[in-house]
C-alpha positions in Angstrom: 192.3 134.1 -11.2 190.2 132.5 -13.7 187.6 129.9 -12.0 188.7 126.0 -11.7 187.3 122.8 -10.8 188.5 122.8 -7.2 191.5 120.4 -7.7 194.7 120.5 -7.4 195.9 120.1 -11.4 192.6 122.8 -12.1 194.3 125.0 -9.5 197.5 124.3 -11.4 196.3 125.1 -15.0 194.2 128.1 -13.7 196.9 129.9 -11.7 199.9 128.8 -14.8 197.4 130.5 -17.3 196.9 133.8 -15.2 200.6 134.1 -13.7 203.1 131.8 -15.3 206.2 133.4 -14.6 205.2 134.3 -10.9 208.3 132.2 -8.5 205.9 130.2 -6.7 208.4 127.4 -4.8 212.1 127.7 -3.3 213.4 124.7 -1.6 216.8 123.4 -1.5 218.3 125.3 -4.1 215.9 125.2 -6.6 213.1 127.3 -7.0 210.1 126.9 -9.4 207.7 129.4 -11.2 204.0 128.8 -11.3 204.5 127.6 -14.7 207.5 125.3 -13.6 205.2 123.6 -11.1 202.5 122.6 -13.8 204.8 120.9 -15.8 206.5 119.3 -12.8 203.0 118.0 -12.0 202.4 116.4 -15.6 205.8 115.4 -16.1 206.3 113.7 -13.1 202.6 111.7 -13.5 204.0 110.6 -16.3 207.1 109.0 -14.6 204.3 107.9 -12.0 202.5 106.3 -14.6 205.1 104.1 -16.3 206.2 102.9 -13.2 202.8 101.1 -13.2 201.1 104.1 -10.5 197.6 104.5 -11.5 194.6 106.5 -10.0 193.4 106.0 -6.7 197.2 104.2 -5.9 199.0 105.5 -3.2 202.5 106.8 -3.1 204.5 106.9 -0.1 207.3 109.7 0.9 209.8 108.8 3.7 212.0 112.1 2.7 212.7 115.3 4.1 212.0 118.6 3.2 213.7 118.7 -0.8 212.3 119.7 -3.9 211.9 115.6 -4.9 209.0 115.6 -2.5 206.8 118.5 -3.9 207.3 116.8 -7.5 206.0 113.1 -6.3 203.2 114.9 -4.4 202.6 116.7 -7.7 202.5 114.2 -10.1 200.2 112.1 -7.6 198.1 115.2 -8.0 198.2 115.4 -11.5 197.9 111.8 -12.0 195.0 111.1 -9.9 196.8 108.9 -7.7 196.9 109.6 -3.9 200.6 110.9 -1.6 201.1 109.2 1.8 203.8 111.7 3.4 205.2 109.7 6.4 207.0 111.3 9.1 210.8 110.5 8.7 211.3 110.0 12.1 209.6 106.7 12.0 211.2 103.5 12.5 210.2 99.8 12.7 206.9 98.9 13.6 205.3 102.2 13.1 207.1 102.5 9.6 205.7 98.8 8.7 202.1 99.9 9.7 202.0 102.8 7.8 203.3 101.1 4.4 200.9 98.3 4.5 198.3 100.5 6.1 198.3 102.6 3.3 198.8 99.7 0.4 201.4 102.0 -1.1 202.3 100.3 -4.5 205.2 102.8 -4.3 207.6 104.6 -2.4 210.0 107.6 -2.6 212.7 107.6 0.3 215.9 109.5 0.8 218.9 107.6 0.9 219.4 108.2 4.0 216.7 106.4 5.6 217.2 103.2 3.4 218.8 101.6 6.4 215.5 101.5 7.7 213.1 99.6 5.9 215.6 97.5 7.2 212.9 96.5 10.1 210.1 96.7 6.9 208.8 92.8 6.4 209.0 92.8 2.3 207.3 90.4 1.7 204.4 91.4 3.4 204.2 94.7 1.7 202.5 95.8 -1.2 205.1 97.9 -2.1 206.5 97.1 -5.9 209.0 99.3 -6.3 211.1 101.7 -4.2 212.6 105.0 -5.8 215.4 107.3 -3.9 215.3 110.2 -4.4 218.8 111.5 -4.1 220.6 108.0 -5.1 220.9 105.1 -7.1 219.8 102.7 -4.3 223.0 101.0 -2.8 222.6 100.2 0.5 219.1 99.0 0.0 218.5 96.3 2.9 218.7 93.1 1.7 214.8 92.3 0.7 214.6 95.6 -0.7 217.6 95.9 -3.3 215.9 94.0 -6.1 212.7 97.3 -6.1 214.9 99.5 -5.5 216.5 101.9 -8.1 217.3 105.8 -8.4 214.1 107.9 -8.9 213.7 109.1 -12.8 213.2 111.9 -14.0 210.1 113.5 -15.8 208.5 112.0 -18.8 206.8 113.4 -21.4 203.7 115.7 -19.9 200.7 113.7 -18.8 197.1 115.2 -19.5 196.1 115.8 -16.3 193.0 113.4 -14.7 189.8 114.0 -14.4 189.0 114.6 -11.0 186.6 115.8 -8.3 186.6 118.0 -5.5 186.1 114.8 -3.0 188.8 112.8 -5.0 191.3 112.0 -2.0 194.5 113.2 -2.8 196.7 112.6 0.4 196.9 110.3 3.0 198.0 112.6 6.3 198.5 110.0 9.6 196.9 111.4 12.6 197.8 109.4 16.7 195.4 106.9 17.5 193.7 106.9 20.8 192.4 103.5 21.9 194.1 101.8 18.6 197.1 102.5 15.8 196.9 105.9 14.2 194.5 106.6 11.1 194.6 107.8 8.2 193.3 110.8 7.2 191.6 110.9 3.6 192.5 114.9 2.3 190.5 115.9 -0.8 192.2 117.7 -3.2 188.9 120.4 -2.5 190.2 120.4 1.5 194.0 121.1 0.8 192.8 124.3 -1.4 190.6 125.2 1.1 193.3 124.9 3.6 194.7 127.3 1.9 192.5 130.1 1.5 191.8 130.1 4.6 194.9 130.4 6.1 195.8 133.0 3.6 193.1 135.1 4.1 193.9 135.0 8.1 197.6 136.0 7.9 196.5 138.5 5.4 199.2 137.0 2.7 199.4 138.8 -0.7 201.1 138.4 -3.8 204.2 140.3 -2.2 205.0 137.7 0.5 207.5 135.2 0.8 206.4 132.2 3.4 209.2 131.0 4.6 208.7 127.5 6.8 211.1 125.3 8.8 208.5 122.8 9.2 208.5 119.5 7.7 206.2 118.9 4.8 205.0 115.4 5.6 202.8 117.3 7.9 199.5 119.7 6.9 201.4 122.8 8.3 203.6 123.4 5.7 201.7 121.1 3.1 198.9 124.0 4.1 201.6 126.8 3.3 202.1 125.7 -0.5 198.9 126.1 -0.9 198.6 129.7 0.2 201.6 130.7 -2.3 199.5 129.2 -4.7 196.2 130.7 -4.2 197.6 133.9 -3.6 200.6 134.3 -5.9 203.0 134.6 -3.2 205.8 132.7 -2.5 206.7 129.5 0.1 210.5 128.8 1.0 211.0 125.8 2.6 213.7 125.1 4.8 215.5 121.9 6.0 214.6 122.2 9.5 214.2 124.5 12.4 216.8 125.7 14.4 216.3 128.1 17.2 220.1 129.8 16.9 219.6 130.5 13.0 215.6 130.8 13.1 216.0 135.0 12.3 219.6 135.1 10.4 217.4 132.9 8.2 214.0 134.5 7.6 216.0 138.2 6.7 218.1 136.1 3.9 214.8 134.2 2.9 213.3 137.8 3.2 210.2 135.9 4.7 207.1 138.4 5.4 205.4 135.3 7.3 206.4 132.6 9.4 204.9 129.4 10.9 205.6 128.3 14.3 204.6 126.0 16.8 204.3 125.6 20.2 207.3 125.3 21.5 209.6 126.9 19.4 208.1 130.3 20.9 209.8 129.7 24.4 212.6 128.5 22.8 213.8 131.7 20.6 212.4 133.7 24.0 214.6 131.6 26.1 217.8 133.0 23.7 219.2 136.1 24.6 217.9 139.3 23.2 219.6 140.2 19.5 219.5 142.4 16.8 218.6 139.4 14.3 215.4 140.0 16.2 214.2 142.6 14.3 216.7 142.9 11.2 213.5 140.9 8.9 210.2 141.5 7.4 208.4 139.2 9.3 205.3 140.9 10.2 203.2 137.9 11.3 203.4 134.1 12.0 201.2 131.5 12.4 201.6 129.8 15.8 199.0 127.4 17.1 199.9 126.2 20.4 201.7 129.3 22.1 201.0 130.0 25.9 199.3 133.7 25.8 201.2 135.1 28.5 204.1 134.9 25.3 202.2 136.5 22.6 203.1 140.2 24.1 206.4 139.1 25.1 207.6 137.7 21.5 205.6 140.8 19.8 208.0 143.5 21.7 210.8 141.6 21.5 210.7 140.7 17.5 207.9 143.1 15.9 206.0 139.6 14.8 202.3 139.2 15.6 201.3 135.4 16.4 198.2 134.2 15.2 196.5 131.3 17.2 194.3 129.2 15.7 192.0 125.8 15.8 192.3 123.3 13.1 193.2 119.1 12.3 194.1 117.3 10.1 190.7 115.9 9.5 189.3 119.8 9.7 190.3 123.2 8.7 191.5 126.4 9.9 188.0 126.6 11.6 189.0 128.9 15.1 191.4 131.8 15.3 192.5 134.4 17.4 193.3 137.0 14.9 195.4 139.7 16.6 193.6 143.0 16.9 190.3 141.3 17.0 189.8 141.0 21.0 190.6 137.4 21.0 193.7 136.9 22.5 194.6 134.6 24.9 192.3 132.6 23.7 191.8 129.7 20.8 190.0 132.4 18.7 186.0 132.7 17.5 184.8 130.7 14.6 185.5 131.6 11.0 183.2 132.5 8.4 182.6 128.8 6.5 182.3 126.8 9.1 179.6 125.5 12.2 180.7 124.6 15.6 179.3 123.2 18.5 180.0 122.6 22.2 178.1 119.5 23.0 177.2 116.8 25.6 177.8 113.3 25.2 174.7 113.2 23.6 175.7 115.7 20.6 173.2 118.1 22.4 174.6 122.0 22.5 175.7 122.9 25.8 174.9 127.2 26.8 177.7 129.3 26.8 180.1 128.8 29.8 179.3 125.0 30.3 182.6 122.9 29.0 181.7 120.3 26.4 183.1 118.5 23.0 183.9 120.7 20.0 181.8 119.3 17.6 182.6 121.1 14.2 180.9 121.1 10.3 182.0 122.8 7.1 179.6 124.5 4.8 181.7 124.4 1.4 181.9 120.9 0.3 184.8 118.7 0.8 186.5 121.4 3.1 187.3 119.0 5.4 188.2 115.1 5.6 186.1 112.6 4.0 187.3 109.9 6.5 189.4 107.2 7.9 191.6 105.6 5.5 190.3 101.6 5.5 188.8 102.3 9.0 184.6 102.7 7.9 183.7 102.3 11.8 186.1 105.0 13.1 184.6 107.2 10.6 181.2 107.2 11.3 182.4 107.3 15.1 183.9 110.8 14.6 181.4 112.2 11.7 178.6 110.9 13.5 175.3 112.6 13.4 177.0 114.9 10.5 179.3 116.9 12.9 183.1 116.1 13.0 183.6 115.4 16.6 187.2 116.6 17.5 187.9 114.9 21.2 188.9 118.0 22.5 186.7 120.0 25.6 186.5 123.4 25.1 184.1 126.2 26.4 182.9 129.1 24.6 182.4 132.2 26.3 178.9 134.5 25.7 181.4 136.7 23.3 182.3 133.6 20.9 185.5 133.0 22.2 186.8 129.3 22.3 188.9 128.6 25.3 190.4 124.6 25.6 189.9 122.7 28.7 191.8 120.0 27.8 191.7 116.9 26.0 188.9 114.2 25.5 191.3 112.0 23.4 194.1 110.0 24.9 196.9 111.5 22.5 199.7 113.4 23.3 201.2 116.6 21.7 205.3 116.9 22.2 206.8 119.6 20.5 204.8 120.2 17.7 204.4 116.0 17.0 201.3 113.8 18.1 202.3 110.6 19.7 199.6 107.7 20.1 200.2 106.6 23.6 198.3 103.3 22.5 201.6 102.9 19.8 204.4 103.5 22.6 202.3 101.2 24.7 202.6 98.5 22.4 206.3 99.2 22.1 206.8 98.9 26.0 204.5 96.2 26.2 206.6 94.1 23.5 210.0 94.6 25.8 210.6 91.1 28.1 210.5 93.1 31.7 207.3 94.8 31.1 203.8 93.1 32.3 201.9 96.6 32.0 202.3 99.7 30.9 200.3 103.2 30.3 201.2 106.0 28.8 200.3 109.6 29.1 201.1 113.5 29.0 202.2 115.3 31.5 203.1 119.1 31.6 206.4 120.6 29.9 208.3 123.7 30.5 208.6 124.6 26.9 204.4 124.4 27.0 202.6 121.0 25.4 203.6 117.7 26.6 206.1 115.7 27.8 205.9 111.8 27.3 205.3 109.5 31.0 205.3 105.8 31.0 203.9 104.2 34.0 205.3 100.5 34.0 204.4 97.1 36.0 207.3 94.9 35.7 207.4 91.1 35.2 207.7 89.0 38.1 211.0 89.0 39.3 212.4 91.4 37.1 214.8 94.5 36.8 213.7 97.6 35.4 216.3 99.6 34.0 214.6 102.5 32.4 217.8 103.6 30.4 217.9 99.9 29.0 214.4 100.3 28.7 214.9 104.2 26.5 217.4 102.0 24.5 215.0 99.8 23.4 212.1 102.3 22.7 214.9 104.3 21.0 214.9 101.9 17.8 211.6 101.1 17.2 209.3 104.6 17.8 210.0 107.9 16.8 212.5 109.7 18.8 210.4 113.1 20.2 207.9 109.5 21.5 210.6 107.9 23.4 209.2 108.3 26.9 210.9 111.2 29.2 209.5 110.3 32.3 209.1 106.5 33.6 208.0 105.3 37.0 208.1 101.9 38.2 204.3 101.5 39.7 203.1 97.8 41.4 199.3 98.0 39.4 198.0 100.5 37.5 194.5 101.9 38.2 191.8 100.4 36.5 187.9 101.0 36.2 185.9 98.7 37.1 185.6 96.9 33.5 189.5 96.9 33.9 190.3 100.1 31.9 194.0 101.8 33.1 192.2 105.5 34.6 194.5 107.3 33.0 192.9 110.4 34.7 194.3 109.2 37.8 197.8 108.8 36.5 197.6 112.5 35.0 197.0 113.9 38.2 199.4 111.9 39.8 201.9 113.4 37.2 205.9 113.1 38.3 206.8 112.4 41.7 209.7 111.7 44.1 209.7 108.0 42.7 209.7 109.1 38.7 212.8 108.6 36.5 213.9 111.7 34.3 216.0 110.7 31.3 216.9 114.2 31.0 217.7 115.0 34.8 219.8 111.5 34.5 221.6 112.5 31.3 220.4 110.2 29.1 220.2 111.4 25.5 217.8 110.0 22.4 219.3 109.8 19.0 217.1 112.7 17.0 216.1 110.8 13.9 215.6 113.3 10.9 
């Protein structure tokens, strides 16, 4: 490939010179050469553009996994400007945050989820228009209906801009800890790097088809386009995942790699035994998250390899297990291109075998994160003293090998999502019964988390924790909506008055905790 500037319309230009008519995209039945993608990119930056979208504006997507997303990310790309994917699973408050968060002068939304920017405050957005992607706009919530029109098509192509390797080119939101989630500022350099890395780790070649289930609006598959791209392979993106369909569908996508997370593992393990198992090409998948006792298990049962790794949003693919390499069963050893650290509190190294903070670097530039979007003093929190500090404990052994501990961070990790505990906090806190609440993981059977509210009621009042599902139900994402909730009288505090979560952790579910599930009690899935 010949070289290029490290961005994504160089990438573009360099791999549409070398391989035009290589199939590059499939998604929703359409499917787009390498060539087809560069003029996407400049045709759709030109749309951009005479809708007012200039560089350095962001774009907002509220939209599922369809082809209309990969040509707004594109033309961003193209025209400088910068993508904010958000997760279509939020509503209300969470939704608001983002959009004004973010200062999105625009935004591309199915038509499907019109209904709710519904609980969006117009006028307190900066968002000037509102383009659907698969509609004219009716039904646009009143507020909305006078920005809101069909999305056009591509104009005439746009010269792309000239851009830099640390030019931001997406927005990614990460789960706040102590405060409302951040955004993560991608530069075009990190997405590419993303890439090879990953590439070079699942060994893709021109030959293979990646074929995802994944939702785009997060760096997983984002991460996957740009393998196909730096590789000459193919990514096929599907709607969503489904556990019954999950091999029926990667023989007809004839997908040689696959991406899976955490708990989907135990949950195609937990089907019975078939002869879709085997009837694919799948030789490998990436699969961050999966319990090692299943890696032998799945292996037998479906000929696929599972390759574990370490990497954020903020980061890169920086840790992995590679199978074959004497790794396994645990994160993985650290990857050429990258510095890590197990450190005090003080940023000092720890020895080997002492657990401590993964503190982590890059050595090619703008390979990871530049920073908090609009949040300077969180950034120089996590990048202080020039080492991306990750919140997570982790001990590495006299062999290299990472092992986690667990995490530093007060997130949460539910099947495959991150939910801020500090967001469903304020959620609980804003119902009329609650006085106090904490949130906090607790252990599932499908592996990662499950979602536990501890609650202090008002004086005097009623706690009904399926009224109280209800509420969280319309106004947080649905895989956030709390599973477990236990009526406590105080919650434990240090002695400056912080809730010890700690405490509650260990504490975990007991006698007196309710169990939506066990009781029946089913959230809506939002898409």
């Amino acid at each position: 490939m010949p070289p290029h500037p490290r961005t994504v319309p160089g990438l573009l230009a360099a791999r549409a010179a070398a391989d035009r008519d290589r199939v590059l995209f499939a998604c929703g039945g359409e499917s787009w050469t390498v060539g087809d993608a560069a003029s996407i990119a400049a045709g759709h930056a030109s749309a951009l553009a005479a809708a007012g979208v200039g560089r350095g504006d962001r774009v907002a997507l509220f939209c599922s996994n369809r082809p209309e997303f990969m040509r707004v990310v594109l033309g961003c790309a193209w025209l400088g400007a910068i993508a904010v994917p958000v997760n279509v699973a939020c509503r209300g408050p969470q939704l608001q945050y983002y959009l004004a968060n973010s200062g999105a002068r625009l935004l591309a939304i199915e038509s499907g989820l019109l209904p709710e920017l519904a609980g969006v405050d117009a006028p307190a957005m900066a968002l000037e228009r509102v383009w659907v992607v698969d509609g004219d706009g009716a039904g646009a919530p009143a507020g909305w209906a006078p920005r809101t029109a069909a999305m056009p098509g591509p104009g005439s192509p746009a010269q792309p801009a000239a851009l830099s390797p640390g030019d931001t080119v997406a927005i990614l939101y990460t789960s706040g800890t102590t405060g409302p989630s951040k955004g993560v500022c991608c530069p075009h350099a990190q997405l590419i790097a993303w890439g090879e890395h990953t590439a070079r780790l699942l060994g893709v070649g021109r030959e293979d088809v990646l074929c995802t289930t994944l939702p785009l609006f997060h760096v997983n598959a984002l991460n996957g386009f740009f393998q196909a791209l730096v590789t000459g392979a193919t990514q096929v993106v599907e709607a969503r995942f489904s556990a019954s369909a999950f091999w029926e569908t990667m023989a007809a996508r004839g997908a040689s790699v696959g991406y899976l997370l955490g708990a989907m593992v135990p949950m195609l393990l937990a089907r019975p035994a078939s002869q879709a198992e085997r009837a694919h090409r799948m030789r490998i998948a990436l699969a961050p998250g999966v319990p090692a006792s299943l890696h032998a298990r799945f292996r037998e049962r479906t000929g696929v390899a599972l390759l574990e790794g370490y990497g954020s949003t903020e980061t890169n693919f920086v840790i992995a297990a590679v199978p074959g390499e004497g790794a396994e069963g645990t994160m993985g050893r650290l990857r050429p291109g990258f510095s890590a650290r197990v450190a005090d509190a003080d940023d000092a190294e720890l020895p080997p075998g002492e657990a401590g903070e993964l503190l982590l670097r890059a050595d090619e530039p703008f390979a990871f994160a530049s920073g908090y979007w609009g949040m300077p003093e969180k950034t120089v929190e996590a990048w202080r003293n020039l080492w991306f500090h990750t919140g997570d404990r982790v001990v590495r052994d006299a062999e290299g090998r990472f092992r986690f501990v667990d995490r530093l961070k007060d997130a949460i990790r539910r099947r495959g999502e991150n939910v801020s505990s500090w967001e469903v906090e304020q959620v609980l806190l804003s119902h009329p019964s609650v006085a106090a609440a904490a949130v906090f993981p607790v252990r599932s059977e499908l592996a990662e988390d499950e979602v536990m509210a501890a609650i202090v009621p008002e004086a005097g009042a009623t706690l009904d924790p399926v009224a109280l599902v209800r509420f969280c139900e319309t106004r947080m994402p649905h895989f956030a909506v709390p599973r477990y909730v236990e009526r406590v009288d105080d919650l434990p505090r240090t002695e400056n008055g912080k809730v010890r979560k700690v405490v509650l952790r260990e504490r975990g579910v007991g006698p007196a905790t309710w169990d939506r599930e066990a009781a029946g009690v089913v959230v809506a899935r939002r898409r």
